[in-house]
Biopython code that builds the backbone (N, CA, C, O; Angstrom):
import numpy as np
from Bio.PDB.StructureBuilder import StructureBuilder

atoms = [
    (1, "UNK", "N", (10.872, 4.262, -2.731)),
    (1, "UNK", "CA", (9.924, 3.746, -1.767)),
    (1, "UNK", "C", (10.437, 2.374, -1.306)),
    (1, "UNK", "O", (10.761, 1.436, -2.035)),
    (2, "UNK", "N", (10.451, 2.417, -0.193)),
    (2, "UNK", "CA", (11.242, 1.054, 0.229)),
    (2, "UNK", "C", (10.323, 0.296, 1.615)),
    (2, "UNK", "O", (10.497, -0.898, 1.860)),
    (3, "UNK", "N", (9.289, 1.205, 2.504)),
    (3, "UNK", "CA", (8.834, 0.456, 3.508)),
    (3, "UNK", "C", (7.439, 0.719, 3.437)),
    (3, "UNK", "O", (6.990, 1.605, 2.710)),
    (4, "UNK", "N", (6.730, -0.010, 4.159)),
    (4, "UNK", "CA", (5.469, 0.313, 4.575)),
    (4, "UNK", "C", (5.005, 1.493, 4.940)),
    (4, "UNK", "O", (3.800, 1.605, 4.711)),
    (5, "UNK", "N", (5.638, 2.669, 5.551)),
    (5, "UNK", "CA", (5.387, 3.853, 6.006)),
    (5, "UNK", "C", (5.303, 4.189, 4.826)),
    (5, "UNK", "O", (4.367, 4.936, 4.542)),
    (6, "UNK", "N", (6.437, 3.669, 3.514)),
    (6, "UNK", "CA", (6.376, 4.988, 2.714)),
    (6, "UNK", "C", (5.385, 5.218, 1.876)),
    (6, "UNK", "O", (5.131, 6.285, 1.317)),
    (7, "UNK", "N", (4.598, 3.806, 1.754)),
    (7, "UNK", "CA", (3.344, 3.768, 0.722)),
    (7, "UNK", "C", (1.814, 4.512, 1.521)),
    (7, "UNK", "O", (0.794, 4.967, 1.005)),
    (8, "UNK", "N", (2.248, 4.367, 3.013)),
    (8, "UNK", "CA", (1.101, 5.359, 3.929)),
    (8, "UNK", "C", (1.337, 6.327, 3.664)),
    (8, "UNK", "O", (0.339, 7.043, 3.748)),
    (9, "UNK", "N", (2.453, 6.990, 3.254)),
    (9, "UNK", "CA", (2.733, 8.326, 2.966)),
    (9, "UNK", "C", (2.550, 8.790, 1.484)),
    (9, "UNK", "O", (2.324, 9.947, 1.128)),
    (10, "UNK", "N", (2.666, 7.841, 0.790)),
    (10, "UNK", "CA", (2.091, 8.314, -0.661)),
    (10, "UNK", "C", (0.715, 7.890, -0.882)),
    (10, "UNK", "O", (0.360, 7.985, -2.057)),
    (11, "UNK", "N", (-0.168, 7.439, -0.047)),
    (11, "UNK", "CA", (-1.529, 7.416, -0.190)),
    (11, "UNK", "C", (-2.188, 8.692, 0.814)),
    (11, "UNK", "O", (-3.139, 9.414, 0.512)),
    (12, "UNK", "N", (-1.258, 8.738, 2.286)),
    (12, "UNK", "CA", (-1.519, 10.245, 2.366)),
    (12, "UNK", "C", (-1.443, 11.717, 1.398)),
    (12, "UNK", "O", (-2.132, 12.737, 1.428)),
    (13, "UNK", "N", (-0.539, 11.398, 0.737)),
    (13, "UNK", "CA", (-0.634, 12.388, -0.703)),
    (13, "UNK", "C", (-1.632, 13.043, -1.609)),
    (13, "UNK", "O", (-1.758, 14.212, -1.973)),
    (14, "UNK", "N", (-2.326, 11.911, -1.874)),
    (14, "UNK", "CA", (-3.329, 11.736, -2.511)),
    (14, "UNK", "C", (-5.127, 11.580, -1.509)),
    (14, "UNK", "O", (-6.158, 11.222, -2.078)),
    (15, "UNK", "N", (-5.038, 12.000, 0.194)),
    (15, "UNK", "CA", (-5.590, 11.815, 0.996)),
    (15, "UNK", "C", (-6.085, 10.787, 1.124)),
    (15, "UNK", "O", (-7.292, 10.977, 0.980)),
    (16, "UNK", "N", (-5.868, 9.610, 1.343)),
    (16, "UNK", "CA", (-6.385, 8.803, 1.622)),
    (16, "UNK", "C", (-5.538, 8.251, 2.786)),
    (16, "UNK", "O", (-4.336, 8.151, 2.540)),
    (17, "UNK", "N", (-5.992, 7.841, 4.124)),
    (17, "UNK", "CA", (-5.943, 7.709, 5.594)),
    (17, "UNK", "C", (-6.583, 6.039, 5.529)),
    (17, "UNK", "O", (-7.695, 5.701, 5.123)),
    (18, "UNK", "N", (-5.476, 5.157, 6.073)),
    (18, "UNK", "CA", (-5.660, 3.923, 6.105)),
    (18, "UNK", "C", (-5.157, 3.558, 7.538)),
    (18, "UNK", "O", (-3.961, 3.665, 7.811)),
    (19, "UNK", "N", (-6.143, 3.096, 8.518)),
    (19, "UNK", "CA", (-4.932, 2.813, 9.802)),
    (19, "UNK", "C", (-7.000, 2.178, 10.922)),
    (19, "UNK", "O", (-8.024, 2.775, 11.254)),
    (20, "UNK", "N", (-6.478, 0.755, 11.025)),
    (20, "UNK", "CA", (-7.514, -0.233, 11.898)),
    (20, "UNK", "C", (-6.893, -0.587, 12.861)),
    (20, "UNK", "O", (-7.431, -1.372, 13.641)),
    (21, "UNK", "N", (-5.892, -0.230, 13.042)),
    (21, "UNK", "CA", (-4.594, -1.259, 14.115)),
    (21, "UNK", "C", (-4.602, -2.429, 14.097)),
    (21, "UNK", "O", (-4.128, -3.095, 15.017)),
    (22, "UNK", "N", (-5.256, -3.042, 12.825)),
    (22, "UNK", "CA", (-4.323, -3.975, 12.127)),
    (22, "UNK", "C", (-3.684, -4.062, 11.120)),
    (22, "UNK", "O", (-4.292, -3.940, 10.057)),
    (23, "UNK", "N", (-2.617, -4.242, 11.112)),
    (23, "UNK", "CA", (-1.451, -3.851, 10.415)),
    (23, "UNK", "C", (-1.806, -4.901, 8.601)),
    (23, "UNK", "O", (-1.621, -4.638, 7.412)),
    (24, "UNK", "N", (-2.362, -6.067, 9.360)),
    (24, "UNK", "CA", (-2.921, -7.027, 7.952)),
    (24, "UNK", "C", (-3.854, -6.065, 7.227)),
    (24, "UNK", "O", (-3.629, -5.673, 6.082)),
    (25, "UNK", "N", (-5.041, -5.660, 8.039)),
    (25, "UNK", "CA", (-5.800, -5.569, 7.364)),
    (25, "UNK", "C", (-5.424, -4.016, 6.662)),
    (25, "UNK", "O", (-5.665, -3.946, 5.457)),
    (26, "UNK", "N", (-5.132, -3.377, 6.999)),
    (26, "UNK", "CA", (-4.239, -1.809, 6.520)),
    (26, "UNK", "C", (-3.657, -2.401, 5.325)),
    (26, "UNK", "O", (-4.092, -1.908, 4.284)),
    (27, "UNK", "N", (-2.531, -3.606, 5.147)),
    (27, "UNK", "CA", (-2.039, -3.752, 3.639)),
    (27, "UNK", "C", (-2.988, -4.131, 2.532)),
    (27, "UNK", "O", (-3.066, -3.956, 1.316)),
    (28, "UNK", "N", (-3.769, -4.809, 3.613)),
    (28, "UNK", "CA", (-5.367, -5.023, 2.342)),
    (28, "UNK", "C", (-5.695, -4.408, 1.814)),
    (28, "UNK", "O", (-5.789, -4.535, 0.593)),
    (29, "UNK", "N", (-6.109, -3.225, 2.594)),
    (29, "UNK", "CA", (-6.644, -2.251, 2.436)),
    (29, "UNK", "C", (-5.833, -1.003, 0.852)),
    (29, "UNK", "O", (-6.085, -0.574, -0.275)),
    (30, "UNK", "N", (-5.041, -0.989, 1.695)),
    (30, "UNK", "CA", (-3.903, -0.305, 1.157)),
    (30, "UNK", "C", (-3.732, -0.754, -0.176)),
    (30, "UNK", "O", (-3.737, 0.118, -1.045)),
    (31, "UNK", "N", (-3.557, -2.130, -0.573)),
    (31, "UNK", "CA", (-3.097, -2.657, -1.878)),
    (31, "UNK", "C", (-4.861, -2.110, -2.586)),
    (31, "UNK", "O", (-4.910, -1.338, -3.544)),
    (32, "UNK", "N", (-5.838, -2.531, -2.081)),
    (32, "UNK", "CA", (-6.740, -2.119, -2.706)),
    (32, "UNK", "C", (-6.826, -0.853, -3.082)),
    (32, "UNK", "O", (-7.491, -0.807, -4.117)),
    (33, "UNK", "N", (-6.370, 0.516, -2.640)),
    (33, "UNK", "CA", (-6.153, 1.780, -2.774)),
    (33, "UNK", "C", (-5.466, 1.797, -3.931)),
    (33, "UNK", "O", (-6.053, 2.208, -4.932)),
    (34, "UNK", "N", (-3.709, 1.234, -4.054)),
    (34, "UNK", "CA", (-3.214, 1.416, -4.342)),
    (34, "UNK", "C", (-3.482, 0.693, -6.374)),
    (34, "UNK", "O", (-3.172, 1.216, -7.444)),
    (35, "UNK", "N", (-4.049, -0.418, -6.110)),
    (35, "UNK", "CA", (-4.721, -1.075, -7.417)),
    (35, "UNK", "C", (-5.475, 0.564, -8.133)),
    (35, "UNK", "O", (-5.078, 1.276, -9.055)),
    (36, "UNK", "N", (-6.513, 0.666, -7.343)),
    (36, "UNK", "CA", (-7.669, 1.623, -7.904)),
    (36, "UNK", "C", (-6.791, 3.176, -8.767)),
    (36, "UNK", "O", (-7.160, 3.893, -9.697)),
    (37, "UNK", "N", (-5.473, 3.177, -7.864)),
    (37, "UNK", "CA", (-5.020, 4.652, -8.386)),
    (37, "UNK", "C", (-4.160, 4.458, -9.071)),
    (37, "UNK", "O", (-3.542, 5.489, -9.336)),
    (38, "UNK", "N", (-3.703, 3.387, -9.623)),
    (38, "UNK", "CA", (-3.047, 2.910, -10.741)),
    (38, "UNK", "C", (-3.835, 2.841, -12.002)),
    (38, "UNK", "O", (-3.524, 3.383, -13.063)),
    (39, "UNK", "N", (-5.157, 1.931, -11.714)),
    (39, "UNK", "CA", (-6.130, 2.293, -12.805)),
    (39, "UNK", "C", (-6.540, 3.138, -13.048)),
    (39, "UNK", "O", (-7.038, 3.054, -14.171)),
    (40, "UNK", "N", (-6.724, 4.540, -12.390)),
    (40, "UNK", "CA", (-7.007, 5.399, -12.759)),
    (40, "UNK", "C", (-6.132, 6.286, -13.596)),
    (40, "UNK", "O", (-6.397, 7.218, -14.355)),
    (41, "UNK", "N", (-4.819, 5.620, -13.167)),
    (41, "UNK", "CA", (-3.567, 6.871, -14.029)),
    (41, "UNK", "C", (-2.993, 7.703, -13.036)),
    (41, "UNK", "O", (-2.034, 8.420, -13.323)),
    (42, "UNK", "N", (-3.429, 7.684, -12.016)),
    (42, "UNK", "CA", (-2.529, 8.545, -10.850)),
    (42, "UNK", "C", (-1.634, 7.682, -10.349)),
    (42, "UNK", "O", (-1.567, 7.680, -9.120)),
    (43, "UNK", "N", (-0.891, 6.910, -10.956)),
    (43, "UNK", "CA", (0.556, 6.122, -10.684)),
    (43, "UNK", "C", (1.079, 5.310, -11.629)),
    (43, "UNK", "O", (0.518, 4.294, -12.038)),
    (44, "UNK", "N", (2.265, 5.762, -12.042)),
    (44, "UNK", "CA", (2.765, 5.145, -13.268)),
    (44, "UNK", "C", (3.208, 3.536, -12.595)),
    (44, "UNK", "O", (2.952, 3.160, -11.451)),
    (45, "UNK", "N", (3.703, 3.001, -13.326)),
    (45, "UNK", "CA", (3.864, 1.585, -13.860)),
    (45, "UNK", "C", (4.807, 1.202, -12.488)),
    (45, "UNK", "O", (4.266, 0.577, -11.577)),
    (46, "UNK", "N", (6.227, 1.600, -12.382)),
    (46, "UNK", "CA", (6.897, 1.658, -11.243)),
    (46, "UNK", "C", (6.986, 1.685, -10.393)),
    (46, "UNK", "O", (7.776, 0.944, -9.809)),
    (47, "UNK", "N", (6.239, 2.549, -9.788)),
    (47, "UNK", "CA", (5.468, 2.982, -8.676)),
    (47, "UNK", "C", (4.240, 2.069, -8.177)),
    (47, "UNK", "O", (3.804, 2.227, -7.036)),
    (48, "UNK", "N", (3.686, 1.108, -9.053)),
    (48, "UNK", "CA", (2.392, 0.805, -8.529)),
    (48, "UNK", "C", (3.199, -0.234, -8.239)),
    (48, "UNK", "O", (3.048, -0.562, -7.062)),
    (49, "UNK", "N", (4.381, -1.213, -9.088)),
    (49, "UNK", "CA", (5.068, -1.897, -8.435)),
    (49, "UNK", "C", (5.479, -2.235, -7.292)),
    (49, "UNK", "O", (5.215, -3.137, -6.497)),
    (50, "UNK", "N", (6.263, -1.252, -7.337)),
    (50, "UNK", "CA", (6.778, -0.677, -6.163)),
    (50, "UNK", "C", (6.095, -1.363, -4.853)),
    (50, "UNK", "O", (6.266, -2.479, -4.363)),
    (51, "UNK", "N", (5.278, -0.306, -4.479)),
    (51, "UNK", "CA", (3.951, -0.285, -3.439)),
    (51, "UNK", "C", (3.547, -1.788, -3.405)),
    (51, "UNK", "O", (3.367, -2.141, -2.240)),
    (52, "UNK", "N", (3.355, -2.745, -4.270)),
    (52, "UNK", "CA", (2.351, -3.957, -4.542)),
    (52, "UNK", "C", (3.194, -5.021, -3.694)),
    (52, "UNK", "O", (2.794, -6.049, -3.147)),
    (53, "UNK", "N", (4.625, -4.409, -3.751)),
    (53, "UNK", "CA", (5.979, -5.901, -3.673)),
    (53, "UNK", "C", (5.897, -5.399, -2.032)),
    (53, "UNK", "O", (6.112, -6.243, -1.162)),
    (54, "UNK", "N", (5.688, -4.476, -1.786)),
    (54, "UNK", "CA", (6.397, -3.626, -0.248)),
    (54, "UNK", "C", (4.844, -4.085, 0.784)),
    (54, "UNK", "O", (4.873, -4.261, 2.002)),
    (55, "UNK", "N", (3.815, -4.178, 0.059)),
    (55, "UNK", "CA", (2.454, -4.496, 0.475)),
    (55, "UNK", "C", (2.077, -6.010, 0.751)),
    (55, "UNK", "O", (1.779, -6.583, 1.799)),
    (56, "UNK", "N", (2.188, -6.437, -0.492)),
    (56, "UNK", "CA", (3.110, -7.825, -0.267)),
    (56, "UNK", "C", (3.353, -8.582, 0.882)),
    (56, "UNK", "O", (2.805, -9.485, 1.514)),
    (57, "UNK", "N", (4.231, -7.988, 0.927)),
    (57, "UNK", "CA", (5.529, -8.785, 1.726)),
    (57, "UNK", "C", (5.185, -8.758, 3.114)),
    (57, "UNK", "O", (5.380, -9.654, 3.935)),
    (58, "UNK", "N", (4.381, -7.070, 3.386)),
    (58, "UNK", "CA", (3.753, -7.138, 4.503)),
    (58, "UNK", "C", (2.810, -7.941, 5.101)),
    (58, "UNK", "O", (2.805, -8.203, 6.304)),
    (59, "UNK", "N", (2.039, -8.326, 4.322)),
    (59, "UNK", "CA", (1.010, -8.961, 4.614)),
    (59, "UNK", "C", (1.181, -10.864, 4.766)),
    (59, "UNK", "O", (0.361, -11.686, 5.173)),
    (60, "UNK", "N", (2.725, -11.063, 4.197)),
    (60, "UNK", "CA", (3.117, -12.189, 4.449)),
    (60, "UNK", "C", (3.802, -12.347, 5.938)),
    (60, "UNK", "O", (3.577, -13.194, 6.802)),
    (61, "UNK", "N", (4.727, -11.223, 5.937)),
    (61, "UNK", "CA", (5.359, -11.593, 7.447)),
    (61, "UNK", "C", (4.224, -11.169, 8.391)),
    (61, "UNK", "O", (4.410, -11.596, 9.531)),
    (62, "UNK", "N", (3.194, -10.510, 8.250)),
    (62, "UNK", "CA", (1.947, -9.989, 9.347)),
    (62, "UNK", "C", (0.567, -11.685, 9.632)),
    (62, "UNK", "O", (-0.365, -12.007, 10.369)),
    (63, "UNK", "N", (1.435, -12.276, 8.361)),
    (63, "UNK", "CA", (0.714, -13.646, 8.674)),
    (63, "UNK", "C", (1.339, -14.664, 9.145)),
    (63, "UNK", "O", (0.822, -15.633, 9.702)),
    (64, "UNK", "N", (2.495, -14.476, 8.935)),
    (64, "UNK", "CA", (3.722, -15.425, 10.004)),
    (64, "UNK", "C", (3.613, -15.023, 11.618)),
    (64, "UNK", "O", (3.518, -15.639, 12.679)),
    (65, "UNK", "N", (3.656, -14.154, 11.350)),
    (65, "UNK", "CA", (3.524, -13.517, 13.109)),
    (65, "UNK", "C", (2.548, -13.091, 14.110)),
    (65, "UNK", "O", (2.925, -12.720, 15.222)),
]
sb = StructureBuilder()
sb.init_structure("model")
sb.init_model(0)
sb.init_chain("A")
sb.init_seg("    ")
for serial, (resi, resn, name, xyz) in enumerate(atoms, 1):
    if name == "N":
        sb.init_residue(resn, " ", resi, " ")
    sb.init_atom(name, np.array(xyz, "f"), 0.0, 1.0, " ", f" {name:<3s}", serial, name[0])
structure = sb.get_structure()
């Protein structure tokens, strides 16, 4: 997993549909998804990583710009 699409696509997986046309508020969003299905056990350790650094990062350059 390396971009933003790809964590829309692994929360599409699991159905969950994230998209305001804002791109900030979608990683918000998104990291909040992505927290909840980690605690639950539907994403190992790596993976929630993963997603958190790529979510991240988004939400830093989506606040620069």
């Amino acid at each position: 997993m390396r971009t933003f699409y790809d964590v829309q696509q692994l929360l599409k997986k699991y159905g969950t549909f994230i998209y305001t046309k804002n791109r900030h508020v979608d990683a918000i969003m998104m990291e909040e998804e992505i927290r909840e299905m980690y605690e639950f056990g539907m994403l190992d350790k790596q993976l929630f990583q993963e997603a958190l650094l790529i979510l991240k990062k988004e939400q830093r350059e989506e606040q620069k710009g």
